[in-house]
C-alpha positions in Angstrom: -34.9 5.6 -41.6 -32.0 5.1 -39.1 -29.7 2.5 -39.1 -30.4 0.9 -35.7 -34.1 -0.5 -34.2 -36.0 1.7 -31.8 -39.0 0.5 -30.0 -41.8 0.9 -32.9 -39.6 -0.5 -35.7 -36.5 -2.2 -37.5 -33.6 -0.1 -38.6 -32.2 -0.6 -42.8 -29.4 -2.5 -41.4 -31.7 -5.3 -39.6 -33.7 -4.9 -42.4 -31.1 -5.8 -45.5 -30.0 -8.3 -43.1 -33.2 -9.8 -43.1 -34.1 -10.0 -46.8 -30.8 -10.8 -48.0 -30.3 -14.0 -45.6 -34.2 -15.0 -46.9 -33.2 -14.6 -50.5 -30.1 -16.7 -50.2 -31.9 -19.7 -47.9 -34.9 -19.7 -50.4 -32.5 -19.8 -53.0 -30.2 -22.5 -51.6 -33.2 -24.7 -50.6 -34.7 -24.4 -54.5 -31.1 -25.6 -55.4 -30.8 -28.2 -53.4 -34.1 -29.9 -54.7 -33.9 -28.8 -58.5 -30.1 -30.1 -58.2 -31.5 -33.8 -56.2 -33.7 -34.2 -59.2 -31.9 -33.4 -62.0 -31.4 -36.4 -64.6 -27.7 -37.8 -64.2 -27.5 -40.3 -67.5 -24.6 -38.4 -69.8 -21.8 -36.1 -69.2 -23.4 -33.4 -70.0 -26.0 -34.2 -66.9 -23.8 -34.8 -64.8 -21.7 -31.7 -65.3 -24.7 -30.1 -64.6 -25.7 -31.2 -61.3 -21.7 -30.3 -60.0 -22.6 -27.2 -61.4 -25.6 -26.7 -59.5 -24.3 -28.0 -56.3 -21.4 -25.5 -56.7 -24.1 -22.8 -56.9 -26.0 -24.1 -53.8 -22.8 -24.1 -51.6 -21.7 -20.7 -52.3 -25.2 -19.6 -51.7 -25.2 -21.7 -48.3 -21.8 -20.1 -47.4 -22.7 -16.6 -48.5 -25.7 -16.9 -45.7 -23.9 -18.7 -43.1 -21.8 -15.4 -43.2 -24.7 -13.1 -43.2 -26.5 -14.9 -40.2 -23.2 -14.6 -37.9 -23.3 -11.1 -38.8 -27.4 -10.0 -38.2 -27.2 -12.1 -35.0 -23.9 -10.0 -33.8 -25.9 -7.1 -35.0 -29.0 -8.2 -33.3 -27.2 -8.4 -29.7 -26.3 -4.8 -29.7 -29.7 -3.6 -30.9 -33.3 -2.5 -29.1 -35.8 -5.3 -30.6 -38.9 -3.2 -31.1 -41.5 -3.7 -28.3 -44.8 -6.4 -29.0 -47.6 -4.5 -30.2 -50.3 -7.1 -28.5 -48.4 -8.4 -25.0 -51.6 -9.5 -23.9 -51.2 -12.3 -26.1 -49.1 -14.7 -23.9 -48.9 -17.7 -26.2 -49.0 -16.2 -29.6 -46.0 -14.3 -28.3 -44.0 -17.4 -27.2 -44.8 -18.9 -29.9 -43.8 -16.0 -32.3 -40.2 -15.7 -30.1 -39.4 -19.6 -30.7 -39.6 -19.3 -34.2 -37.8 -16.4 -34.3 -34.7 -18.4 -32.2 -35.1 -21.8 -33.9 -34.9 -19.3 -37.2 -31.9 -17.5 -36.1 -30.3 -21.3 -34.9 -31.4 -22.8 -38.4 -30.1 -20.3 -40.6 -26.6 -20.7 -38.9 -26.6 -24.8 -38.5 -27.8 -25.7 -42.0 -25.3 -23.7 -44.0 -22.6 -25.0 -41.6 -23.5 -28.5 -41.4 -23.5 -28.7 -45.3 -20.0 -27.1 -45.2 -19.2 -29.7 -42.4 -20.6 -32.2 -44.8 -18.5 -30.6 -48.0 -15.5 -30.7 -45.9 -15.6 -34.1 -44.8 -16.8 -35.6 -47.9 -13.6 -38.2 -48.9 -12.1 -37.5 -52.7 -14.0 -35.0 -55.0 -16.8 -32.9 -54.5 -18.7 -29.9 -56.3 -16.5 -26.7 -55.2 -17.6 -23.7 -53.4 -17.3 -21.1 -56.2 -14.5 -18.4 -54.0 -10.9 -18.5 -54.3 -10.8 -19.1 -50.6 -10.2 -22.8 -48.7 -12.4 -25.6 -49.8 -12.5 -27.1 -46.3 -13.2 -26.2 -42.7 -10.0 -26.9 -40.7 -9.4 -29.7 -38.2 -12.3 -31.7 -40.1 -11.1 -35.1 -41.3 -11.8 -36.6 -44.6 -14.4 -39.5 -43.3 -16.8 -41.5 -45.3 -19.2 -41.9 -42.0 -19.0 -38.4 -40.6 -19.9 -37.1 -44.2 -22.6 -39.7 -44.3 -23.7 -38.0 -40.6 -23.6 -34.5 -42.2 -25.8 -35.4 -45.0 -28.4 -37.4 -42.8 -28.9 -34.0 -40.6 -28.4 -31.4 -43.6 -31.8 -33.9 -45.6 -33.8 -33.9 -42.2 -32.8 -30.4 -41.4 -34.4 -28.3 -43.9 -37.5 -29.6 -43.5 -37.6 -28.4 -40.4 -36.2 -25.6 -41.6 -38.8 -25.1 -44.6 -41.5 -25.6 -41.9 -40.0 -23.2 -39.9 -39.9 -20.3 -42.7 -43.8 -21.3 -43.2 -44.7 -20.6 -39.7 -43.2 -17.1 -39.9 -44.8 -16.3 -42.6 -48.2 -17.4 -42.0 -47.7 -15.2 -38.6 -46.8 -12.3 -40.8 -50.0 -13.3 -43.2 -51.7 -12.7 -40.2 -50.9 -10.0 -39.2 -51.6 -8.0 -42.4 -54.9 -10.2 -43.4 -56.4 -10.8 -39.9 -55.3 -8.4 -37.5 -54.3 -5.3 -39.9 -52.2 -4.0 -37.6 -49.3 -2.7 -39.6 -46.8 -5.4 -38.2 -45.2 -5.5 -41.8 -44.1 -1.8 -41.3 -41.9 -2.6 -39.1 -39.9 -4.8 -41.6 -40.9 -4.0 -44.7 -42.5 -0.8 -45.1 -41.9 2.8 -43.8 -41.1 3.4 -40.9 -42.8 6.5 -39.8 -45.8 4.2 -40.4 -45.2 0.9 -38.3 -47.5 1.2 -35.4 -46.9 2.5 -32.2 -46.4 -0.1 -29.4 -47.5 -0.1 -25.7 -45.5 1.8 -23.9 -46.6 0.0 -20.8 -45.0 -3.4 -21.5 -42.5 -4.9 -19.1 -39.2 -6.4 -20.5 -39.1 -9.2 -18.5 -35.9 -12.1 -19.7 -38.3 -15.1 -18.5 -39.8 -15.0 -21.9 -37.2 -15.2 -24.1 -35.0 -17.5 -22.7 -38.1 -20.4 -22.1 -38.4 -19.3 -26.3 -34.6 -20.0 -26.9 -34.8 -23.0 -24.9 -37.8 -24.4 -26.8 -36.2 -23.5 -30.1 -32.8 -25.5 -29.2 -34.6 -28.3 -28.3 -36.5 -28.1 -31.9 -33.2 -29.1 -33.1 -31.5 -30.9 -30.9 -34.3 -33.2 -31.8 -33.9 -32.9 -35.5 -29.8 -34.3 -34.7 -31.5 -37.0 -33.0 -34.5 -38.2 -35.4 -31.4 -37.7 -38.2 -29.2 -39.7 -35.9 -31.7 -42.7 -36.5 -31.5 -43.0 -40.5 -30.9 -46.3 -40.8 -27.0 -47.2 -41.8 -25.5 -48.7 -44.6 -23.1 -52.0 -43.7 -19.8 -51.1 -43.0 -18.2 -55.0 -43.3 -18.1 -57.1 -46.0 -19.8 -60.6 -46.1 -17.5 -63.2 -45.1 -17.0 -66.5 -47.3 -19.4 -69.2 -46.3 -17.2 -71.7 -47.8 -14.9 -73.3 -45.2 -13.4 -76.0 -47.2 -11.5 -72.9 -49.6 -9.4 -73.1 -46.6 -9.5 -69.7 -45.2 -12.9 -67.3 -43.7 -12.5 -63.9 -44.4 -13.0 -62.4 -40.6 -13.3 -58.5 -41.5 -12.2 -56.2 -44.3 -13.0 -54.0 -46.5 -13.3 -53.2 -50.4 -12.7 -50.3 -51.7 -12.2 -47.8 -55.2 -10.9 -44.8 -56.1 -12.0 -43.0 -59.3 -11.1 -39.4 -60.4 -14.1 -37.4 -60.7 -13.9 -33.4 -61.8 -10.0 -34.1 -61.3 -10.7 -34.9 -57.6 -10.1 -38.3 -56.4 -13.1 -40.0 -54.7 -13.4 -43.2 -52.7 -15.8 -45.3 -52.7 -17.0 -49.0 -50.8 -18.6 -52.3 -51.5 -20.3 -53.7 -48.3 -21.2 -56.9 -49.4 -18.2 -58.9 -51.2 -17.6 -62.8 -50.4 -13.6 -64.2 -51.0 -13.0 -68.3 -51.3 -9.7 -68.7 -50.3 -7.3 -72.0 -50.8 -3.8 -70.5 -49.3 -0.7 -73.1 -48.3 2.1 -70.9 -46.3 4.5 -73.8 -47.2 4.6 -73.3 -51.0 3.3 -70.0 -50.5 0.7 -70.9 -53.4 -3.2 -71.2 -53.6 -6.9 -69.7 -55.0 -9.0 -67.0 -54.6 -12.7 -66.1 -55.9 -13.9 -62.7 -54.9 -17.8 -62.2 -55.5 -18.7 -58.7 -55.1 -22.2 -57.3 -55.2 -22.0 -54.3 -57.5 -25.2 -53.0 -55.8 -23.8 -52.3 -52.6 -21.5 -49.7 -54.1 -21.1 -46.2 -52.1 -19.7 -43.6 -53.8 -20.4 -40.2 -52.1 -23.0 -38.0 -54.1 -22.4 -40.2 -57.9 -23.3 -43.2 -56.2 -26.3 -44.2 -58.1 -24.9 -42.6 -61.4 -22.6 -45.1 -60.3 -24.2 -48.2 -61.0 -26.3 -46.8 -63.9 -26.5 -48.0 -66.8 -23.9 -45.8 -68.1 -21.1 -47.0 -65.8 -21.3 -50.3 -63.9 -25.1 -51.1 -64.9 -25.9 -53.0 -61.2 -29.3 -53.6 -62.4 -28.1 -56.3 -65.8 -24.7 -56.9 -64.4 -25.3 -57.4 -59.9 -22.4 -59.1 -59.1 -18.2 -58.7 -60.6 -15.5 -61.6 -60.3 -12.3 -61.9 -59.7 -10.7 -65.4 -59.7 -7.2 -66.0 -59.8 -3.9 -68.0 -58.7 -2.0 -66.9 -55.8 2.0 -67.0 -55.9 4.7 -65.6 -54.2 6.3 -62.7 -55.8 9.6 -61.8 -53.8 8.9 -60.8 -50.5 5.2 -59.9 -51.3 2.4 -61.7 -53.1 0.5 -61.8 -56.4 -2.9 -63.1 -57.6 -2.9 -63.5 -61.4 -5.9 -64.1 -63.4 -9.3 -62.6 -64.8 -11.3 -59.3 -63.0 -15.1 -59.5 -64.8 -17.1 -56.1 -64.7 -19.9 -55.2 -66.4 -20.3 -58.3 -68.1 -17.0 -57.9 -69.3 -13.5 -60.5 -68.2 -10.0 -59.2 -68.6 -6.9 -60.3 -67.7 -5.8 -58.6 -64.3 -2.9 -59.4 -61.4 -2.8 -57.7 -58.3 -0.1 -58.2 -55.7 -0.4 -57.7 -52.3 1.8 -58.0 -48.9 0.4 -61.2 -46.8 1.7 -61.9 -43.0 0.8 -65.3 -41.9 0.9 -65.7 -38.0 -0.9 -69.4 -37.3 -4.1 -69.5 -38.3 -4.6 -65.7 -39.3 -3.6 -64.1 -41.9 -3.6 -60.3 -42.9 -3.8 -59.3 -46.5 -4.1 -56.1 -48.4 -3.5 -54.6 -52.1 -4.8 -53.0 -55.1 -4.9 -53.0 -58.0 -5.4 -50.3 -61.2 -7.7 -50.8 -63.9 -8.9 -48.7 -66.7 -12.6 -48.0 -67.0 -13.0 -48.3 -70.8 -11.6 -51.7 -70.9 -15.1 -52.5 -69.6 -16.7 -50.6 -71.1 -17.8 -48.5 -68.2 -19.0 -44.6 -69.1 -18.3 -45.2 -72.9 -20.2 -41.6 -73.2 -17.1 -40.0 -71.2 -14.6 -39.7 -73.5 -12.4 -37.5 -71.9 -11.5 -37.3 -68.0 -12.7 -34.1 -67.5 -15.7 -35.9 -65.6 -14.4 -39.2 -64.6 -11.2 -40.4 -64.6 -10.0 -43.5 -66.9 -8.1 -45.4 -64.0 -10.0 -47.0 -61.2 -7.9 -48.0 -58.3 -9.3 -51.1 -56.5 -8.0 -51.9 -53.1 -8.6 -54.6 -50.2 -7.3 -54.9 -46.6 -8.6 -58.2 -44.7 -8.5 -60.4 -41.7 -8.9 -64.4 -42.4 -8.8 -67.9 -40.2 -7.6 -70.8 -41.6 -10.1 -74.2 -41.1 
């Protein structure tokens, strides 16, 4: 067997190609779904499913590489000729799966790499001792979030696609029995011979790759539409506290794997009672512990083994506001979980007329509440949480 195509069948490099990059997508698809459905109560589970998304990357990589190459490969090689031209749509049909295919096997691994490398704070690693992320891709929350709504839509068109090309093959070794398989899988001297008659013509292929692009150019659309999570929090409905919260934003920071990753609370109400002159006053922050996003771990989040949403839905903090130097500091009691500690977090305030800017945070340790009491050490999740806030309010 040669290595290069000729007009009745595939050469052994097309041919590794071929079953190498199917290997590693089957494989990296099976990952995915065993790894979306693993259990993620204890450490041990948890350690786990990093473990298996590690896996999945490096498999997703390892084709992403493999597809540049065959389709380089592809571009300087004879494709062998159709064995049934007569067959007009079977044909076109045949060609657009082949190009939406060659277009998903490239986009899926990259998008999850796009997705990996955009992702803020930790993330499973890619198991090479080369760069974790693509360059000139920023760390945002909402492109990761992007990423990951095309990567979950993506694959089933992908899957979909895999199961069209192989009931075509199905058919041509049960139905037709024309030794189409040869030309892939078995020897070469046997694949059949093709029409020597048949006319190259481009038409054909390009109306195929056009059809195949727009397969998933509609995919980034239809993924486009998932619905989005709020990105502001809920503003106090209280206006006799003194001041409305206009826009903001709530957010933590937790170690996880040794990697810091941040995470957001979109609904969170603050009562504010504020006097510039004595530069004293109030604040109650209600924050609903279900709207918590935290990348990947976000339901792990509010399990029962860390912030239990489900028997503890909203936290508290209530405190006394006074100045501290040339910045500010609200002293009083943070309740988590059920549990209250004592807990002061100062913060810069700029007051010009009626609105005011205010930001800070503040650092708390987990197992003070009693959060992930089964995670002794921080080899999974850090002890310290940093909590921060940045917000916008009018005075009444």
């Amino acid at each position: 067997m040669t290595a290069a195509n000729t007009a009745r069948s595939y050469g052994w490099v097309a041919r590794l190609f071929h079953w190498s990059i199917a290997v590693l997508i089957l494989t990296a698809i099976g990952l995915g779904l065993y790894a979306g459905s693993m259990p993620r109560g204890t450490e041990a589970e948890l350690q786990a499913i990093f473990a298996t998304f590690s896996v999945h990357k490096t498999v997703g990589v390892a084709a992403l590489f493999l597809a540049v190459l065959r389709i380089l490969w592809t571009l300087t090689q004879t494709k062998p000729r159709p064995l049934h031209p007569e067959r007009l749509i079977e044909h076109f049909v045949a060609e657009t799966v082949h190009w939406a295919l060659w277009i998903g096997m490239v986009i899926m691994p990259l998008t999850g790499w796009l997705l990996h490398s955009s992702a803020p704070g930790g993330f499973s690693r890619i198991l090479w001792p080369l760069g974790q992320r693509l360059p000139f891709v920023p760390e945002d929350a909402a492109l990761s979030e992007s990423f990951a709504h095309f990567h979950e839509t993506g694959w089933w068109v992908l899957a979909a696609l895999i199961v069209l090309h192989v009931a075509g093959a199905m058919k041509h070794a049960l139905v037709d029995r024309d030794g189409t398989l040869n030309r892939m899988a078995g020897p070469a001297d046997r694949a059949p011979e093709p029409p020597h008659s048949v006319s190259r013509s481009f038409l054909p292929h390009a109306l195929a790759a056009v059809a195949a692009l727009a397969l998933w150019t509609g995919t980034v659309i239809v993924s486009a539409q998932a619905p989005e999570k709020a990105d502001a929090p809920v503003a106090t409905t209280a206006p006799a506290s003194g001041w409305v919260v206009q826009q903001g934003t709530l957010s933590i920071e937790v170690k996880q794997g040794g990697s810091p990753i941040q995470g957001q609370f979109s609904g969170w109400s603050a009562n504010i009672a504020y006097d510039p002159e004595t530069q004293t006053g109030k604040v109650g922050v209600d924050i609903d512990v279900t709207s918590l996003t935290l990348g990947a771990v976000s339901d792990s989040a509010k399990g029962p083994d860390f912030l239990n949403a489900p028997q503890f839905p909203t936290a508290r903090f209530e405190a006394d506001i006074q100045a501290d130097g040339a910045s500010h500091i609200a002293k009083g009691n943070l309740t988590i979980a059920g549990k209250t500690i004592p807990a002061e977090m100062p913060f810069e305030l700029t007051v010009d007329g009626d609105l005011a800017k205010a930001k800070g945070e503040l650092q708390v340790d987990r197992r003070d509440f009693g959060i992930g009491a089964s995670y002794a050490d921080e080899s999974t999740v850090g002890f310290p949480v940093l909590i921060r806030f940045d917000l916008e309010a009018k005075q009444q």
